[in-house]
mmCIF file as Biopython writes it, N, C-alpha, C and O atoms, coordinates in Angstrom:
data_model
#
loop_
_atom_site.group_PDB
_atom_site.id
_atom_site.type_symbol
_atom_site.label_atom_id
_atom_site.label_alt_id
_atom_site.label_comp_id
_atom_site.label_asym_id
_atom_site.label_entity_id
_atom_site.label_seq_id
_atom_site.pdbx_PDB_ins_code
_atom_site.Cartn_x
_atom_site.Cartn_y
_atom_site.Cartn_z
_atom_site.occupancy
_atom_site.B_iso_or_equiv
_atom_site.auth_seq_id
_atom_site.auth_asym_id
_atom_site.pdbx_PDB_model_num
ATOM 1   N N  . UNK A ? 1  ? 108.548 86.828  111.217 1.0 0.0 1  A 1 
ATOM 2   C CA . UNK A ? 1  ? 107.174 86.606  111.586 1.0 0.0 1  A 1 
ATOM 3   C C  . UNK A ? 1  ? 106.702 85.249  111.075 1.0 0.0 1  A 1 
ATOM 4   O O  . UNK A ? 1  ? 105.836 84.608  111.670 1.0 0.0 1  A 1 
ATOM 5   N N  . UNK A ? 2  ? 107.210 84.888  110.113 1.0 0.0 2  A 1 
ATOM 6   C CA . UNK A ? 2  ? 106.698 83.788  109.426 1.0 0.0 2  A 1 
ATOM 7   C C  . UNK A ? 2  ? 106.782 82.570  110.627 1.0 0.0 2  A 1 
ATOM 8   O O  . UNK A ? 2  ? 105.903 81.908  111.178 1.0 0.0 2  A 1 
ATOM 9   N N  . UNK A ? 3  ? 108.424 82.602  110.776 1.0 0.0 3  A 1 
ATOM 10  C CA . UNK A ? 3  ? 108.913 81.245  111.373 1.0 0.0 3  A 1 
ATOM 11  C C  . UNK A ? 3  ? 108.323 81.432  113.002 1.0 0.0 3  A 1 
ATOM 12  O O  . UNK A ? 3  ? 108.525 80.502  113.782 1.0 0.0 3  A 1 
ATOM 13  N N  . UNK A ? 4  ? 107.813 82.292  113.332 1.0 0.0 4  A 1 
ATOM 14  C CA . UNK A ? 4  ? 107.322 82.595  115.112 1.0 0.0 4  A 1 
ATOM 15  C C  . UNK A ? 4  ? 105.605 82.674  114.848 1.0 0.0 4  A 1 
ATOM 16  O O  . UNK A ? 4  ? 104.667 82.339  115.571 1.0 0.0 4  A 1 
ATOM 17  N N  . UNK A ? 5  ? 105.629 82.968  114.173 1.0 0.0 5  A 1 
ATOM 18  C CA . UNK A ? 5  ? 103.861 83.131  113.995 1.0 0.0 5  A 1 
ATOM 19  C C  . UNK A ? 5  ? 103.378 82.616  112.727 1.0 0.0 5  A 1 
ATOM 20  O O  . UNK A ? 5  ? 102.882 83.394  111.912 1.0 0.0 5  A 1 
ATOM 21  N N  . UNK A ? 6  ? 103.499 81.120  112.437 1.0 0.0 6  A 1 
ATOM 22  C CA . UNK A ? 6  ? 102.931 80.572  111.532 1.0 0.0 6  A 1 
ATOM 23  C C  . UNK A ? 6  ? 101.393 80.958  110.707 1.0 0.0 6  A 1 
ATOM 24  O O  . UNK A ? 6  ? 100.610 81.646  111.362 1.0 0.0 6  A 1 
ATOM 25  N N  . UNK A ? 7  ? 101.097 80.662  109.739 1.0 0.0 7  A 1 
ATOM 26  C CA . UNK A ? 7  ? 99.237  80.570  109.817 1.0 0.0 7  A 1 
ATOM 27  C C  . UNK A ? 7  ? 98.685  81.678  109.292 1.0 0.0 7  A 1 
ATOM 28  O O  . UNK A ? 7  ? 97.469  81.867  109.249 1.0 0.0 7  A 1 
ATOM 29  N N  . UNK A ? 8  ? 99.354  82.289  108.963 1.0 0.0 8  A 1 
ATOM 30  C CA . UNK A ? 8  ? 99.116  84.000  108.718 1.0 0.0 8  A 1 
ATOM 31  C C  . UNK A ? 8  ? 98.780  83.489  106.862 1.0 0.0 8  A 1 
ATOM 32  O O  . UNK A ? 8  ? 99.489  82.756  106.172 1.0 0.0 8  A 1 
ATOM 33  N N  . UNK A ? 9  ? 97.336  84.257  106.425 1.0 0.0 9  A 1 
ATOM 34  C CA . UNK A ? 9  ? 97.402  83.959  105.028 1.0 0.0 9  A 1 
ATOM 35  C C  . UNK A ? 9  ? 98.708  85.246  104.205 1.0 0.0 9  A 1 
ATOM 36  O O  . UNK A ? 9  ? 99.446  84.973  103.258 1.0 0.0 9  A 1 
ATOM 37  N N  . UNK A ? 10 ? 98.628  86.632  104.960 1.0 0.0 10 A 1 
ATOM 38  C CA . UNK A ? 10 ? 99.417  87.344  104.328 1.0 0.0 10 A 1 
ATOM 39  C C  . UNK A ? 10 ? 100.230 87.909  105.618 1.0 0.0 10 A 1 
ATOM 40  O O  . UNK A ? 10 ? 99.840  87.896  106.785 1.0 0.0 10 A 1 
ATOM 41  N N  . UNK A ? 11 ? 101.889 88.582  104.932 1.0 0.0 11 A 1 
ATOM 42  C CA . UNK A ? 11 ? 102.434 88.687  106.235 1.0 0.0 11 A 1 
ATOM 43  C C  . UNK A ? 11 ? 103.027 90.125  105.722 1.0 0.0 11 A 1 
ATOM 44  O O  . UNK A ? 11 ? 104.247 90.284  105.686 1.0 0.0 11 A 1 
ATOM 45  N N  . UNK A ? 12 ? 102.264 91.009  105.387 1.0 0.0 12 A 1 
ATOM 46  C CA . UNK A ? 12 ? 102.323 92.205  104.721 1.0 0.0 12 A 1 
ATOM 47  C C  . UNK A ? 12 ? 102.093 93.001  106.572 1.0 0.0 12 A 1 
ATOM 48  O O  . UNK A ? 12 ? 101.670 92.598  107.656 1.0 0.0 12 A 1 
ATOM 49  N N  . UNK A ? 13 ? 102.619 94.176  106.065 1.0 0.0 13 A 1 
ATOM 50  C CA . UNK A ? 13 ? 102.831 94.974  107.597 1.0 0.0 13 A 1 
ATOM 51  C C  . UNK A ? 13 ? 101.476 95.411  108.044 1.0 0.0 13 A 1 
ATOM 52  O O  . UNK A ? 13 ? 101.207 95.320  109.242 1.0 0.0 13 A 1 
ATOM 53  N N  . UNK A ? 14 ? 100.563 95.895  107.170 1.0 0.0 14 A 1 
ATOM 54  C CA . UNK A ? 14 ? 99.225  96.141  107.148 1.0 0.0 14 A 1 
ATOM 55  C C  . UNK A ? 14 ? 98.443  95.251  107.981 1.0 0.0 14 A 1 
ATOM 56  O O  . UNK A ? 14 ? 98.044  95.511  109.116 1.0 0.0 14 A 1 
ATOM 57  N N  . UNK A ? 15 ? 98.226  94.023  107.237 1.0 0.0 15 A 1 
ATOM 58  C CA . UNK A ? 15 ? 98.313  92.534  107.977 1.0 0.0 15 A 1 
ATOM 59  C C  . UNK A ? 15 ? 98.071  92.289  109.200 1.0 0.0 15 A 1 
ATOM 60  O O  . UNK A ? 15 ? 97.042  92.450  109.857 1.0 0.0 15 A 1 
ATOM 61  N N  . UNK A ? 16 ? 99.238  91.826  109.518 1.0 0.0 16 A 1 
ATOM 62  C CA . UNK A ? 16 ? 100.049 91.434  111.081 1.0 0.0 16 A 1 
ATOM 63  C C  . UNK A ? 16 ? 99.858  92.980  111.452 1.0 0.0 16 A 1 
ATOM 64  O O  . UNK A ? 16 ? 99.188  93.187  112.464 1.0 0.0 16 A 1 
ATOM 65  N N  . UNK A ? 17 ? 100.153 93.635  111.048 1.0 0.0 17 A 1 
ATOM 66  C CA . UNK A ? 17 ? 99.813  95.148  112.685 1.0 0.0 17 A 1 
ATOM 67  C C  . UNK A ? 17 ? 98.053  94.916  112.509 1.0 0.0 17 A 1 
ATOM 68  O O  . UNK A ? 17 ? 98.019  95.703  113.455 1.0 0.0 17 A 1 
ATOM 69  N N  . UNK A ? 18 ? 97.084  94.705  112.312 1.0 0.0 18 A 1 
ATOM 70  C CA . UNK A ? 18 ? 95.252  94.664  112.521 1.0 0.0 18 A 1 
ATOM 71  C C  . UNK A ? 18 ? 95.793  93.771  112.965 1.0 0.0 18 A 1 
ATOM 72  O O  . UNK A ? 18 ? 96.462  94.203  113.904 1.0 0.0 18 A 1 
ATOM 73  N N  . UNK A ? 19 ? 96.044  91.796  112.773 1.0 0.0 19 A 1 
ATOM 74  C CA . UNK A ? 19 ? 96.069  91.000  113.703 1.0 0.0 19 A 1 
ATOM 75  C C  . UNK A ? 19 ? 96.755  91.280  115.242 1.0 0.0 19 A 1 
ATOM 76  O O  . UNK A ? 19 ? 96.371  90.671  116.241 1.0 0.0 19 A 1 
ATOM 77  N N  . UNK A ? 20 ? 97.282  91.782  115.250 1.0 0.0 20 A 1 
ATOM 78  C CA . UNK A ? 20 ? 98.084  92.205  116.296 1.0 0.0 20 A 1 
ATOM 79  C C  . UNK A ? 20 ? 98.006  93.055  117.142 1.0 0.0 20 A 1 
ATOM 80  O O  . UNK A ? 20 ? 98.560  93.010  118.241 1.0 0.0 20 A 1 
ATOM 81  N N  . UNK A ? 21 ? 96.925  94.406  116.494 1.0 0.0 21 A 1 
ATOM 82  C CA . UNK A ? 21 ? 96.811  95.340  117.406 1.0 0.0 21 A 1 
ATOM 83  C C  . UNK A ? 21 ? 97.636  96.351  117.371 1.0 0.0 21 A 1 
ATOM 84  O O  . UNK A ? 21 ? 97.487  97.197  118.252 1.0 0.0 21 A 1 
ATOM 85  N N  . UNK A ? 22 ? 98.519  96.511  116.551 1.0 0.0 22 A 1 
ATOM 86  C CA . UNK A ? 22 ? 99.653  97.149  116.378 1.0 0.0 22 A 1 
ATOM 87  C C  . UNK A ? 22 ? 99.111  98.498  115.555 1.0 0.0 22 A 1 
ATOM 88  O O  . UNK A ? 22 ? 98.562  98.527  114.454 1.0 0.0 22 A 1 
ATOM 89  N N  . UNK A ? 23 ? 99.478  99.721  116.542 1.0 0.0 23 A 1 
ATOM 90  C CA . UNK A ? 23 ? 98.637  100.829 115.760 1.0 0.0 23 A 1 
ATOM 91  C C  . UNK A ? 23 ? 99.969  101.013 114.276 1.0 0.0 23 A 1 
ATOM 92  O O  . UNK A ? 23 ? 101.184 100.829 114.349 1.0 0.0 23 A 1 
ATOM 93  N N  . UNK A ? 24 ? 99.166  101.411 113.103 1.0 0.0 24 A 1 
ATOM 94  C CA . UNK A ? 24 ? 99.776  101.835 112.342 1.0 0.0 24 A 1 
ATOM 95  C C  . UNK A ? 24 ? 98.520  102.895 110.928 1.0 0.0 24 A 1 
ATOM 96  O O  . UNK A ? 24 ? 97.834  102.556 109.964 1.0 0.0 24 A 1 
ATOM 97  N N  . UNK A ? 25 ? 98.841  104.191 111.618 1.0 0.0 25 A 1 
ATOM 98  C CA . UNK A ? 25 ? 98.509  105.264 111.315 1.0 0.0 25 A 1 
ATOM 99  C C  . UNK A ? 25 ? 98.217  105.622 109.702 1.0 0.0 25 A 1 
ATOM 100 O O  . UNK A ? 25 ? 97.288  105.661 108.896 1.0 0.0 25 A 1 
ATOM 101 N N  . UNK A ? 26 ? 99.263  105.790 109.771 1.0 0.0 26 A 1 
ATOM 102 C CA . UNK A ? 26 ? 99.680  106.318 108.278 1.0 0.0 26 A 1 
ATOM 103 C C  . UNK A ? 26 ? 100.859 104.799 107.452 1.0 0.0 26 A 1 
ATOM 104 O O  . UNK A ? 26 ? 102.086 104.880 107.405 1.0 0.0 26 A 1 
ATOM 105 N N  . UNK A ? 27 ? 100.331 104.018 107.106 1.0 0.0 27 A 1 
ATOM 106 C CA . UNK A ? 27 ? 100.717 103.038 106.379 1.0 0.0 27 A 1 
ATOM 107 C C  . UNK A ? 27 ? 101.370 103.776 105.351 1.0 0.0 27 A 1 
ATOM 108 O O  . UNK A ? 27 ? 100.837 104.704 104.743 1.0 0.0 27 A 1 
ATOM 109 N N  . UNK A ? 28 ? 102.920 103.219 105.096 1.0 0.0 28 A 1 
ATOM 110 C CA . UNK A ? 28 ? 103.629 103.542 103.655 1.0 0.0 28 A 1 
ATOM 111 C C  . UNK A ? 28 ? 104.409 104.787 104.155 1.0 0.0 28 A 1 
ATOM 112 O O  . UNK A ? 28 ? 105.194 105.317 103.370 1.0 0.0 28 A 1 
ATOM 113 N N  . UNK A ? 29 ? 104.263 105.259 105.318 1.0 0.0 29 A 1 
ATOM 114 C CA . UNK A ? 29 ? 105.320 106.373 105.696 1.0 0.0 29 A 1 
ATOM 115 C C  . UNK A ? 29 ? 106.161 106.068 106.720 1.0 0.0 29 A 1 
ATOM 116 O O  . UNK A ? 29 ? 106.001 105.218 107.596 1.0 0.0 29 A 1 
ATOM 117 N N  . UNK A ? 30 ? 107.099 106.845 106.547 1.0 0.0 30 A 1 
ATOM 118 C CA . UNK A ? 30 ? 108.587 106.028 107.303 1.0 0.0 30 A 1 
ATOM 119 C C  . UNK A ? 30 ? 108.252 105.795 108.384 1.0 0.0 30 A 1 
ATOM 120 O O  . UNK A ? 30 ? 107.334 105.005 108.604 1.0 0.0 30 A 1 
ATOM 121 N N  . UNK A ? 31 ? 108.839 106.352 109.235 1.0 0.0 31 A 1 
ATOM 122 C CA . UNK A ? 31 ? 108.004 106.800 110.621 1.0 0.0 31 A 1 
ATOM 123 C C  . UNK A ? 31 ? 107.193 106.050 111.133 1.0 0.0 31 A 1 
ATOM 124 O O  . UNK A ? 31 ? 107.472 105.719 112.286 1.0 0.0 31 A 1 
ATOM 125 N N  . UNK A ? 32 ? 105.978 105.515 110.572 1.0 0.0 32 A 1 
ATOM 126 C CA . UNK A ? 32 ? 105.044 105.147 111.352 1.0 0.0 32 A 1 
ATOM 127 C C  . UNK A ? 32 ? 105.262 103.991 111.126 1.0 0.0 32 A 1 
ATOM 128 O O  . UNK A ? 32 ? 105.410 103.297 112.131 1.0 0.0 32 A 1 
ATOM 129 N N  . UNK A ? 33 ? 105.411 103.076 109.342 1.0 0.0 33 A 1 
ATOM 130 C CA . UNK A ? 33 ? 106.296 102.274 109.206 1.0 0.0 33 A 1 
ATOM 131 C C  . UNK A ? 33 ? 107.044 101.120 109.970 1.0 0.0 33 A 1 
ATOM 132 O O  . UNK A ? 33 ? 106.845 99.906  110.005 1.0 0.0 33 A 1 
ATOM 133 N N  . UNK A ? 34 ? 108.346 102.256 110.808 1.0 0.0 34 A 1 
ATOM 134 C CA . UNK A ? 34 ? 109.121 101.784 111.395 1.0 0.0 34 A 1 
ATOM 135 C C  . UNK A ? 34 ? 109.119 101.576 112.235 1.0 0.0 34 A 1 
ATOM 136 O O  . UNK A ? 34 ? 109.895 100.687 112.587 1.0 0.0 34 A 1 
ATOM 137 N N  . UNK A ? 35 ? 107.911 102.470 113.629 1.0 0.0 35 A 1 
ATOM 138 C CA . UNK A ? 35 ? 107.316 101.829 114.191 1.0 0.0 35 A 1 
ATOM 139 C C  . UNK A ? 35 ? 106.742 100.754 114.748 1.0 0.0 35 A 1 
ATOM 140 O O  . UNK A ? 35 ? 106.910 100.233 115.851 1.0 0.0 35 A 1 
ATOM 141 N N  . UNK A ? 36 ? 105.904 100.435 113.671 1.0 0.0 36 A 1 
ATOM 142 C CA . UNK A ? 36 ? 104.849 98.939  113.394 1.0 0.0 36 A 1 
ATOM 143 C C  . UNK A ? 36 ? 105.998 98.013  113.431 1.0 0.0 36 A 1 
ATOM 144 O O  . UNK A ? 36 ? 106.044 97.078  114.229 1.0 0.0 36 A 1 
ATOM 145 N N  . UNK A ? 37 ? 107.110 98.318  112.400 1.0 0.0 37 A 1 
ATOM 146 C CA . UNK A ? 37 ? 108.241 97.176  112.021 1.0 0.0 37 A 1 
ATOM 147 C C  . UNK A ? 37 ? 108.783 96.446  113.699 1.0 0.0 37 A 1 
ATOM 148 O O  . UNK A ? 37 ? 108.859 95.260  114.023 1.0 0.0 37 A 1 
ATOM 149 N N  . UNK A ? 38 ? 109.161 97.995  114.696 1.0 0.0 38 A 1 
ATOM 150 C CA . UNK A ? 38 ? 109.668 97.563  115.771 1.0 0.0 38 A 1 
ATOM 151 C C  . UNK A ? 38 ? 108.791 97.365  116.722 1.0 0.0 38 A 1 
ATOM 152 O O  . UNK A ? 38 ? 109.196 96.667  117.651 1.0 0.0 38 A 1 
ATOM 153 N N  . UNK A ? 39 ? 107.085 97.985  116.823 1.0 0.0 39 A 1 
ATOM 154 C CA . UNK A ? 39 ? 106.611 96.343  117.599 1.0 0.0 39 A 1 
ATOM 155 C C  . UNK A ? 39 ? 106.553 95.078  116.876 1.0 0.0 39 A 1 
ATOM 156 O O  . UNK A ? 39 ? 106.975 94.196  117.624 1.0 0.0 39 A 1 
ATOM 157 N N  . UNK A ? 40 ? 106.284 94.713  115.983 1.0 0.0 40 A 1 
ATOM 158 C CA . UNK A ? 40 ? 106.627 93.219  115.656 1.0 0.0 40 A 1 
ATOM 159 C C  . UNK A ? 40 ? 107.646 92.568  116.171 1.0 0.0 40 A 1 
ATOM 160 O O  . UNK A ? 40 ? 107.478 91.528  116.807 1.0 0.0 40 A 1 
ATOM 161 N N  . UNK A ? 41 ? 109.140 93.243  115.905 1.0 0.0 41 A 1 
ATOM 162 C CA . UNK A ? 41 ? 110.298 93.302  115.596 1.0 0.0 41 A 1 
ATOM 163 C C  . UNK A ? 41 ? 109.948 92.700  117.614 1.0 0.0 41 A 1 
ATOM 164 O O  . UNK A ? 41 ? 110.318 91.543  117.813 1.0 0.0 41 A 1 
ATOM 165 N N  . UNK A ? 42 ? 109.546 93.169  118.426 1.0 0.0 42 A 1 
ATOM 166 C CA . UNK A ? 42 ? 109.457 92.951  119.826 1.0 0.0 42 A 1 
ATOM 167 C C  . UNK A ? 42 ? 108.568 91.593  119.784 1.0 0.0 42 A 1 
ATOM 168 O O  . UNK A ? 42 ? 108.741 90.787  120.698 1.0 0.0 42 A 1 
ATOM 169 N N  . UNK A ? 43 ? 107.697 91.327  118.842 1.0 0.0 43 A 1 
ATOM 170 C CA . UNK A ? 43 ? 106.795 90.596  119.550 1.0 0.0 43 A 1 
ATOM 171 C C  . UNK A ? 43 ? 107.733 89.228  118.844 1.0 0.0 43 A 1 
ATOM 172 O O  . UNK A ? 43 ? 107.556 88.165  119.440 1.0 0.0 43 A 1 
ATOM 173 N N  . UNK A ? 44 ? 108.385 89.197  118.030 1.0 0.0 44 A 1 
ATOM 174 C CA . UNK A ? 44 ? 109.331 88.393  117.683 1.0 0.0 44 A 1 
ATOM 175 C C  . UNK A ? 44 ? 110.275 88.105  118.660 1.0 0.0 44 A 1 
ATOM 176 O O  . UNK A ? 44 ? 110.658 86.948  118.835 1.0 0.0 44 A 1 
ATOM 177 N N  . UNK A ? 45 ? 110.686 89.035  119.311 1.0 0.0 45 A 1 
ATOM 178 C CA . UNK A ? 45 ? 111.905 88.395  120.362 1.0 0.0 45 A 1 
ATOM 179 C C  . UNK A ? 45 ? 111.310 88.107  121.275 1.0 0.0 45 A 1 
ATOM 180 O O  . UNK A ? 45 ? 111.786 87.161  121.904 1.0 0.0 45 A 1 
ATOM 181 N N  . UNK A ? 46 ? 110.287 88.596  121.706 1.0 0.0 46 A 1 
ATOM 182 C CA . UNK A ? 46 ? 109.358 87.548  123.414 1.0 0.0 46 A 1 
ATOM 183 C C  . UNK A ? 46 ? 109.005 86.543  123.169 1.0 0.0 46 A 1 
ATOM 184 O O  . UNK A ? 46 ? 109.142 85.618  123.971 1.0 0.0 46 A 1 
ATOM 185 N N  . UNK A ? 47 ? 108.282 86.349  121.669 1.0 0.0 47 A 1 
ATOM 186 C CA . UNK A ? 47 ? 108.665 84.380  121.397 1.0 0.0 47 A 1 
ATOM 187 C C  . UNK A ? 47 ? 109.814 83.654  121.190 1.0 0.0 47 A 1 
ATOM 188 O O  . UNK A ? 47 ? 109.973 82.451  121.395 1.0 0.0 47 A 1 
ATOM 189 N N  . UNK A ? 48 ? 110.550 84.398  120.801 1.0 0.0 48 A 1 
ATOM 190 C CA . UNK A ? 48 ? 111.909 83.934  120.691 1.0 0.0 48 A 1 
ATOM 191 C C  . UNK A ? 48 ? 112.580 83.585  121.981 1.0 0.0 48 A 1 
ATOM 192 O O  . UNK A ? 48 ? 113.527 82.805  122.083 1.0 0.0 48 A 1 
ATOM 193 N N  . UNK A ? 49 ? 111.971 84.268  123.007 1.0 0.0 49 A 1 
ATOM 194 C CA . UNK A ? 49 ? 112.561 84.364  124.746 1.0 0.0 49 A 1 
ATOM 195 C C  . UNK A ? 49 ? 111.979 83.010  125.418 1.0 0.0 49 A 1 
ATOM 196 O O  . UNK A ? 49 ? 112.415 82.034  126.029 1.0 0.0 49 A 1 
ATOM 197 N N  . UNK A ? 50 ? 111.008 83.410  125.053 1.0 0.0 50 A 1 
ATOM 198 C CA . UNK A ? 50 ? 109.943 81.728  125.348 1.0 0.0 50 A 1 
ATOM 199 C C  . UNK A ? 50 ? 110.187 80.975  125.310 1.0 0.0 50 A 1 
ATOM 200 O O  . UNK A ? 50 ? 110.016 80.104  126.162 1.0 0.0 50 A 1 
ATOM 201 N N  . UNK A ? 51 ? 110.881 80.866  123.999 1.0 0.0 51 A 1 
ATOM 202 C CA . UNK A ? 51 ? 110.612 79.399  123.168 1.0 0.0 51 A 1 
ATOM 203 C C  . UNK A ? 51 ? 112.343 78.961  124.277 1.0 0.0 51 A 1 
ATOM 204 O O  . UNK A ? 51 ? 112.539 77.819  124.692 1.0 0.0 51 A 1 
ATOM 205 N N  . UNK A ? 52 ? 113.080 79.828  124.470 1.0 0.0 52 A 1 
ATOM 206 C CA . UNK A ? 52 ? 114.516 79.369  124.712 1.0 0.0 52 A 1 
ATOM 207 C C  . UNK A ? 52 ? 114.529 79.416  126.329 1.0 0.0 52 A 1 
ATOM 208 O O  . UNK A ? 52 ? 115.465 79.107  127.066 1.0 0.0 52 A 1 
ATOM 209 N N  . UNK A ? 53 ? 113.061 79.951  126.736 1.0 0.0 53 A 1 
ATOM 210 C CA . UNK A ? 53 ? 113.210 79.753  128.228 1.0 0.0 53 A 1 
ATOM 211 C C  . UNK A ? 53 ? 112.664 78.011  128.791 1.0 0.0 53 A 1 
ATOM 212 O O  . UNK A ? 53 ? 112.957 77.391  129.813 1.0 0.0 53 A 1 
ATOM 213 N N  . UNK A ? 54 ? 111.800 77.648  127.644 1.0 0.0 54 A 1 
ATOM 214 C CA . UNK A ? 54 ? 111.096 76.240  127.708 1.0 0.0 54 A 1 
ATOM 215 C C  . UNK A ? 54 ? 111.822 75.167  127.370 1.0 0.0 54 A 1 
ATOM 216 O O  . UNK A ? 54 ? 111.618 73.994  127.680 1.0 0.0 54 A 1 
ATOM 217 N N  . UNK A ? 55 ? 113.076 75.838  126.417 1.0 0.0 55 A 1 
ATOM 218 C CA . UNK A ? 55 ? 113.860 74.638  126.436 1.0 0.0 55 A 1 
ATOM 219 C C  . UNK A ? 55 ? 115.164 74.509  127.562 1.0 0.0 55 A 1 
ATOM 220 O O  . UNK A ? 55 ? 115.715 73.417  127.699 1.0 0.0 55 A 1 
ATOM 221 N N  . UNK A ? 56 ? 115.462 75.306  128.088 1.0 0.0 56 A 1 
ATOM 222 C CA . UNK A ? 56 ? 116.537 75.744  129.116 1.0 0.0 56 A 1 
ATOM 223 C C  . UNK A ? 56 ? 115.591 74.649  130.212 1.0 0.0 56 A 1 
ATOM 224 O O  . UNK A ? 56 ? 116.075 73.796  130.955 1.0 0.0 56 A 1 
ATOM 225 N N  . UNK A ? 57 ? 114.418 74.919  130.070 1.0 0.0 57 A 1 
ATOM 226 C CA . UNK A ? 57 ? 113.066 73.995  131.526 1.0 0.0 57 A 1 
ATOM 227 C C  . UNK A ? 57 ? 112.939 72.710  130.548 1.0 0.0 57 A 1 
ATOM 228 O O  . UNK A ? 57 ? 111.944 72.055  130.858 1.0 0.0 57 A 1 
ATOM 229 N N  . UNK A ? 58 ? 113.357 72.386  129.912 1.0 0.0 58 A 1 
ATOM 230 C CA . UNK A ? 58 ? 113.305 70.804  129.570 1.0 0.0 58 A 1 
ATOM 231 C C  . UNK A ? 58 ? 114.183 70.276  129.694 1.0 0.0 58 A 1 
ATOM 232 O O  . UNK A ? 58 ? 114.217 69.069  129.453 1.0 0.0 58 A 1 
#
């Protein structure tokens, strides 16, 4: 998250899932957790897709 989404004062899961929109229920339990982890974990690879589709177009 750091290196794809700069700017962030904290990059705690709590955090980034409110900036993000990312429901996370029950904070600190596995499950929901791991969840939150794997939308990020997504919103990391669609910038990651981006970034390598813009340079493939340069």
């Amino acid at each position: 998250m750091r290196r794809r989404y700069p700017g962030h004062k904290s990059y705690g899961l709590g955090q980034l899932c409110a900036a993000y929109g990312i429901a996370l229920e029950n904070h600190h339990r596995a499950l929901c957790d791991a969840r939150a982890s794997a939308a990020r974990l997504n919103l990391i690879n669609l910038k990651r897709d981006e970034a390598a589709d813009q340079a493939k177009a340069a």
